[in-house]
C-alpha positions in Angstrom: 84.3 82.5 -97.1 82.7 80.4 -94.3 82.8 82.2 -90.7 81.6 79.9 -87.7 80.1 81.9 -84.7 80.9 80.1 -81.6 76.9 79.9 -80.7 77.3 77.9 -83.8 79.3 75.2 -83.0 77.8 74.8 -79.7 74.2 74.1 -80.9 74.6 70.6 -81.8 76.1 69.8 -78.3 74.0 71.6 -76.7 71.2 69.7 -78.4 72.5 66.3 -77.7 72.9 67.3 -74.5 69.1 68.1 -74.0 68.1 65.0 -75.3 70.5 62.8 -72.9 69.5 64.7 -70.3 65.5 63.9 -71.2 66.5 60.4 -71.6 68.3 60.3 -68.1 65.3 62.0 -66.3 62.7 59.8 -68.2 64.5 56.7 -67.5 64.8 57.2 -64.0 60.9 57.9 -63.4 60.4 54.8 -64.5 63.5 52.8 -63.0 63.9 52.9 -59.6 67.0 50.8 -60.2 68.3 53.5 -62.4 67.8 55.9 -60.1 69.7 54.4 -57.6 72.5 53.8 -60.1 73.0 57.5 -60.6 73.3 58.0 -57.3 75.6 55.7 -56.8 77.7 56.7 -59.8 77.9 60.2 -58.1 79.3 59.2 -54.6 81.4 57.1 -56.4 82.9 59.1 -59.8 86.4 60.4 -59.9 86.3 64.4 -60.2 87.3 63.9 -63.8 83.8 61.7 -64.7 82.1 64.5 -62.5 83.3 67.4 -64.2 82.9 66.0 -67.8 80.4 66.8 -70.0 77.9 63.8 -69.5 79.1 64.5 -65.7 77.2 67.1 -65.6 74.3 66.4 -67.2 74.1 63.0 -64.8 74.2 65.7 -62.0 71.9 68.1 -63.7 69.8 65.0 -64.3 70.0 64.5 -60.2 69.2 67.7 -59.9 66.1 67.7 -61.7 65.0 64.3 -60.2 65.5 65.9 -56.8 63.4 69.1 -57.6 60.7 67.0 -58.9 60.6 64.8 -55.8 60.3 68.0 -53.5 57.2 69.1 -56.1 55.2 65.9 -56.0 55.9 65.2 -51.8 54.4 68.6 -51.5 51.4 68.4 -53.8 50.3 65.5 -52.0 50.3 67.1 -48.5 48.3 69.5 -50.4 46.0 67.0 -51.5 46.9 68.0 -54.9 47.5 65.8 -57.8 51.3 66.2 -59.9 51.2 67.2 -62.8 52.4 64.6 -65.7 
């Protein structure tokens, strides 16, 4: 007999989720466009789009873009160069 844990069935969604979310970050280092795009899409998304699944990777995504902006504004006051 077959049992499924639920850790299971969440590791292929969990792992698509990763890589969207590396794509979305990626992307929007390189696009400024993009980037403004997301932000857009989050002023602007019904509380169903935001509290979907891809929602919240869009608004992890965000989140991490945000973070990484604080980062590199402070290593260069430092004189410091980001790390790639």
């Amino acid at each position: 007999m077959l049992t499924l844990e639920a850790g299971d069935l969440l590791k292929p969604t969990l792992a698509l989720l990763r890589r969207k979310l590396q794509a979305i970050v990626q992307r929007a280092k390189q696009d400024p466009a993009f980037r403004e795009q997301l932000l857009t899409w989050e002023k602007t998304a019904s509380d169903c789009d935001l509290c979907s699944v891809m929602g919240e990777a869009v608004r992890f995504a965000i989140g991490l873009l945000w973070r990484i902006d604080i980062e590199v504004k402070s290593q260069s006051r430092e004189g410091r160069m980001p790390a790639s």
